[in-house]
C-alpha positions as CSV (number, residue, x, y, z in Angstrom):
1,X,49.8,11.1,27.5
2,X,49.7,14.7,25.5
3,X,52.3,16.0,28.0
4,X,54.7,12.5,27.5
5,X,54.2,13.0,23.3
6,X,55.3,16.8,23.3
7,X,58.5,15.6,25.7
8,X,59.1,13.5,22.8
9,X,59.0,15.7,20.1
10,X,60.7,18.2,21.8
11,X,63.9,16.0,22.6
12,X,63.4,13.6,19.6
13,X,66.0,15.7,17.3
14,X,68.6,16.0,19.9
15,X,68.7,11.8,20.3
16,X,70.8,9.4,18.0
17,X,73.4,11.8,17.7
18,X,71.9,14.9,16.9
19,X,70.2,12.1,14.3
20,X,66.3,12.7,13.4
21,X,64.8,9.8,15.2
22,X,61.2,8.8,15.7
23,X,60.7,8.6,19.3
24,X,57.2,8.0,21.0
25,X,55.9,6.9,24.6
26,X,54.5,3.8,25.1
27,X,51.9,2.0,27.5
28,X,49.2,-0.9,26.9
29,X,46.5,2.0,28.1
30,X,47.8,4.6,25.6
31,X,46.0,3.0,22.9
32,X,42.7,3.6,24.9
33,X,43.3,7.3,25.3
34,X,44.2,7.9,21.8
35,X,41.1,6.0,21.0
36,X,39.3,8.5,23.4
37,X,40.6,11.4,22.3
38,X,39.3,11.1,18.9
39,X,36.4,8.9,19.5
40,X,34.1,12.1,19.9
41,X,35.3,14.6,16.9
42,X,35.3,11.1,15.2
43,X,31.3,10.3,16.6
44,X,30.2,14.3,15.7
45,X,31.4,14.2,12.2
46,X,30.0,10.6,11.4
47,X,26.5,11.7,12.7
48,X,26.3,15.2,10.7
49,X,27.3,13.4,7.4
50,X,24.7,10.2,8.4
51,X,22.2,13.5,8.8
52,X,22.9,15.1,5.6
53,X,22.6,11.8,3.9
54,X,18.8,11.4,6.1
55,X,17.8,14.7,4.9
56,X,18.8,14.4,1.0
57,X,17.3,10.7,0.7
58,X,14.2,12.2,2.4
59,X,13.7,14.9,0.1
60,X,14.7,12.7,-2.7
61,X,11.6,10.2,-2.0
62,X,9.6,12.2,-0.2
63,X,9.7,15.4,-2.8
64,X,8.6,17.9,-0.3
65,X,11.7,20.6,1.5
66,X,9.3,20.9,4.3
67,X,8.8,17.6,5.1
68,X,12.2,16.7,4.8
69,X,12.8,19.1,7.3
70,X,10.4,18.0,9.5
71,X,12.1,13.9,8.9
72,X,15.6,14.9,10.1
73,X,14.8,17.4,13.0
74,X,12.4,14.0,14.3
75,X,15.6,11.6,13.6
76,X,17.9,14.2,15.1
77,X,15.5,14.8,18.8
78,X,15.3,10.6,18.9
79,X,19.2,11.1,18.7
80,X,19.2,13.2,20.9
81,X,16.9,11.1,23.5
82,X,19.2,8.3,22.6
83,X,22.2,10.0,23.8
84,X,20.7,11.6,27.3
85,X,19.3,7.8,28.2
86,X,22.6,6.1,27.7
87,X,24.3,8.3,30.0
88,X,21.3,7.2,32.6
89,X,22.3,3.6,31.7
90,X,25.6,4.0,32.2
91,X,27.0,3.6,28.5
92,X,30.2,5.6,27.9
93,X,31.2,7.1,24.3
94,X,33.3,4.1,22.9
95,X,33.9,2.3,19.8
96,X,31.2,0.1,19.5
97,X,28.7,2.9,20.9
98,X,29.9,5.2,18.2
99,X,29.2,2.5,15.4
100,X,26.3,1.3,17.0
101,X,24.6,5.2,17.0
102,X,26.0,5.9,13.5
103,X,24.2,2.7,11.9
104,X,20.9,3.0,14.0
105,X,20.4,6.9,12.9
106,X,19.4,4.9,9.6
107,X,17.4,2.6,11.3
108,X,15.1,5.8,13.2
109,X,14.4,7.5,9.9
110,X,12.2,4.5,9.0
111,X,9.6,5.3,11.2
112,X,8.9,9.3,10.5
113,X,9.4,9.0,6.6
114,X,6.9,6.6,6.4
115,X,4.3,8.7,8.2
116,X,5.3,11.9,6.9
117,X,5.1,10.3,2.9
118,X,2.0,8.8,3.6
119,X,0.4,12.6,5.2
120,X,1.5,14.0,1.7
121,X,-0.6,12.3,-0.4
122,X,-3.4,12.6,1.6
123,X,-5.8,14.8,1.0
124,X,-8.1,17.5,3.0
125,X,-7.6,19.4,5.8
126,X,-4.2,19.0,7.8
127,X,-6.2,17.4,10.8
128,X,-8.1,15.0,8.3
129,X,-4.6,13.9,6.4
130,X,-2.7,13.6,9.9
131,X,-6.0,11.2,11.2
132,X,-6.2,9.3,8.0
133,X,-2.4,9.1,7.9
134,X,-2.1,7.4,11.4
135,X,-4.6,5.3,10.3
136,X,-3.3,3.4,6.9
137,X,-0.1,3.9,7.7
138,X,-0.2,4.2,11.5
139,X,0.1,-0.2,12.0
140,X,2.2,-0.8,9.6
141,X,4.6,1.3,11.5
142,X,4.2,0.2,15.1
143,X,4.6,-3.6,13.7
144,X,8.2,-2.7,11.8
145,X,9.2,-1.4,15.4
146,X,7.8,-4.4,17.2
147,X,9.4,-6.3,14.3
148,X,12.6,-5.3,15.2
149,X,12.1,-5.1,18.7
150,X,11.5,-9.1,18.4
151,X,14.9,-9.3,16.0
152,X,17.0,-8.5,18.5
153,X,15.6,-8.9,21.9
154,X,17.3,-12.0,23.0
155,X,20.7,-10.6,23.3
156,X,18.8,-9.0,26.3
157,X,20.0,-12.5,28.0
158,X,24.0,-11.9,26.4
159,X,26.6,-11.5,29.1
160,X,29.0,-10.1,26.6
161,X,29.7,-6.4,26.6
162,X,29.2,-5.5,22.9
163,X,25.8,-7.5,22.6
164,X,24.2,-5.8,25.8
165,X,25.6,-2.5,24.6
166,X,24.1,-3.5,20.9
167,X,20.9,-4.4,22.8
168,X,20.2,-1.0,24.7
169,X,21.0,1.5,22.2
170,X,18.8,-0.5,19.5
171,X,16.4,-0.8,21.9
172,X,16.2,3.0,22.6
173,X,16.3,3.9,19.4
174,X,12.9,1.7,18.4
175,X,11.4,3.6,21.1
176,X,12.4,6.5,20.4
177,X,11.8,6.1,16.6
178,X,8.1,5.2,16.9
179,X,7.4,7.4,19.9
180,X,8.6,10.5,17.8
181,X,6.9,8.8,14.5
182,X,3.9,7.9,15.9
183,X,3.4,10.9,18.7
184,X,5.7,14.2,18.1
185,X,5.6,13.7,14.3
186,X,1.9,13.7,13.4
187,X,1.4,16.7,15.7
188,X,3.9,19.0,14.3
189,X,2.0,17.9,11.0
190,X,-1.0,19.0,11.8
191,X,0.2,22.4,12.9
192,X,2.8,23.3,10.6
193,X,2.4,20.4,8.1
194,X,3.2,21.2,3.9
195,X,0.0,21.1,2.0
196,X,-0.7,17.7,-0.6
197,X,1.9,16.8,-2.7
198,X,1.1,18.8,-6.4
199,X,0.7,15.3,-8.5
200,X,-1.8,13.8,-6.4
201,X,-3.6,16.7,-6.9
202,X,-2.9,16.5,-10.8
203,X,-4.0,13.2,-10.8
204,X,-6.9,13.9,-9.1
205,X,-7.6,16.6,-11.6
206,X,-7.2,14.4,-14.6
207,X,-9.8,12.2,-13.1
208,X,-11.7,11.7,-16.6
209,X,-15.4,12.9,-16.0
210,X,-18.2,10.3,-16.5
211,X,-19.8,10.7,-19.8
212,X,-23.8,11.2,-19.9
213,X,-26.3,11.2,-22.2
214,X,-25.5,7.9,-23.7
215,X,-29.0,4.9,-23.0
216,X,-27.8,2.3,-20.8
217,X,-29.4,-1.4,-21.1
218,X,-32.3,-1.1,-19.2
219,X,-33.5,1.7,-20.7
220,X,-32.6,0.0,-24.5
221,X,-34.7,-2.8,-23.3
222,X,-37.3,-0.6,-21.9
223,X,-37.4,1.5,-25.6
224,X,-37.7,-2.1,-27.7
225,X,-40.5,-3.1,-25.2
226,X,-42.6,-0.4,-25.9
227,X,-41.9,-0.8,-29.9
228,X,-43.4,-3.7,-29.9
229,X,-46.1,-3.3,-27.9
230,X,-46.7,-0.5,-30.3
231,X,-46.8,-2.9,-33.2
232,X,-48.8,-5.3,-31.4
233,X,-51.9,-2.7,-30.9
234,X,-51.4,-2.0,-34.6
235,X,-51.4,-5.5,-36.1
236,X,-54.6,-6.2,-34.1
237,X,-56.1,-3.0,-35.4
238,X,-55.3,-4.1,-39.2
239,X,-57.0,-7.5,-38.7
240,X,-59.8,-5.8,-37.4
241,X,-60.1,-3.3,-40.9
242,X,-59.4,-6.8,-42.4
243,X,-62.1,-8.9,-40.6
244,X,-65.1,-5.9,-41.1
245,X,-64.2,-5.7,-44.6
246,X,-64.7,-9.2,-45.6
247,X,-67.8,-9.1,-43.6
């Protein structure tokens, strides 16, 4: 197709009478290999710019360069897996894979930022924040991936190209999402993971000290009790000086 297009150009001023005319081949599968020959630079530049935008949203909400860093190298390895696996399934780099990969690099970010925020406002060692982590925040994660596992599972059934090819590569990412969320993430965490974020620790500083010295009720009670036992044994004292003086 290159070779008829630069056969074209070449000959395209000496046609219509030495006229400049627009001259170009056509075929019904031409529009296929332009569509491939631009489909990758096209793919490339679509997931770097869907990565920048991972790693400033990240660091946005999650305040933290290193953890940020951490987010988008995890989003970029399930990516990655996602690619190698739909060449063993036998998807090719089309259109619809293309969009489909561009929209679902949003959709694996969910899984690590979640775990990665909640490690940062834990606090304690790196191995205690990773193990508390995977616990609060740890099912809520595995259920948004089973969550969307059941959203789209029944196109499993579709005999239509563009829902079965929708079906696997959503499908891998989930997996790979949560398996790099869940399992590679909280590792690399609690090896190389940033310490607590600064204003949990400030808050925890400004924790407001509790105030002693100051009687609680019981022992107000326990103080008016023994007043008046006190001015009980000293009434009956006086009406004894009383009683021995009228006698």
């Amino acid at each position: 197709m290159n070779e008829m297009n630069d056969f074209a150009k070449k000959y395209e001023s000496e046609l219509d009478g030495g006229k400049s005319a627009e001259v170009y081949p056509m075929c019904w599968a031409y529009g296929d290999y332009v569509l491939m020959e631009v489909i990758v630079q096209e793919l490339y530049r679509n997931v770097i710019l869907a990565m920048v935008c991972v790693f400033v949203a990240s660091l946005v909400l999650i305040a933290n360069l290193t953890a940020s860093l951490i987010v988008a190298a995890c989003v970029f390895m399930a990516l990655i897996d996602v690619g190698g696996f739909m060449y063993l399934w036998g998807l090719s780099i089309d259109t619809v894979a293309a969009v489909l990969i561009t929209i679902a690099l949003g959709l694996a970010v969910d899984y690590s930022a979640h775990i990665a925020h909640s490690f940062m406002v834990k606090v304690g060692s790196r191995e205690e924040r990773v193990r508390q982590t995977l616990v609060d925040m740890g099912p809520a994660v595995l259920n948004g991936g089973v969550s969307t596992f059941l959203a789209f599972v029944m196109l499993v059934t579709s005999k239509t190209f563009i829902f079965l090819t929708f079906f696997k590569i959503f499908f891998l990412v989930v997996t790979f999402g949560l398996y790099h969320g869940l399992v590679f993430l909280p590792v690399v965490l609690s090896y190389v993971g940033p310490p607590t974020s600064y204003s949990v620790m400030a808050k925890r500083a400004a924790k407001v000290e509790p105030i002693t010295g100051i009687p609680t009720i019981t022992e107000g009670f326990d103080k008016v009790g023994e007043k008046s036992a006190g001015g009980g044994s000293n009434s009956n004292g006086s009406n004894g000086v009383v009683s021995q003086n009228h006698l």
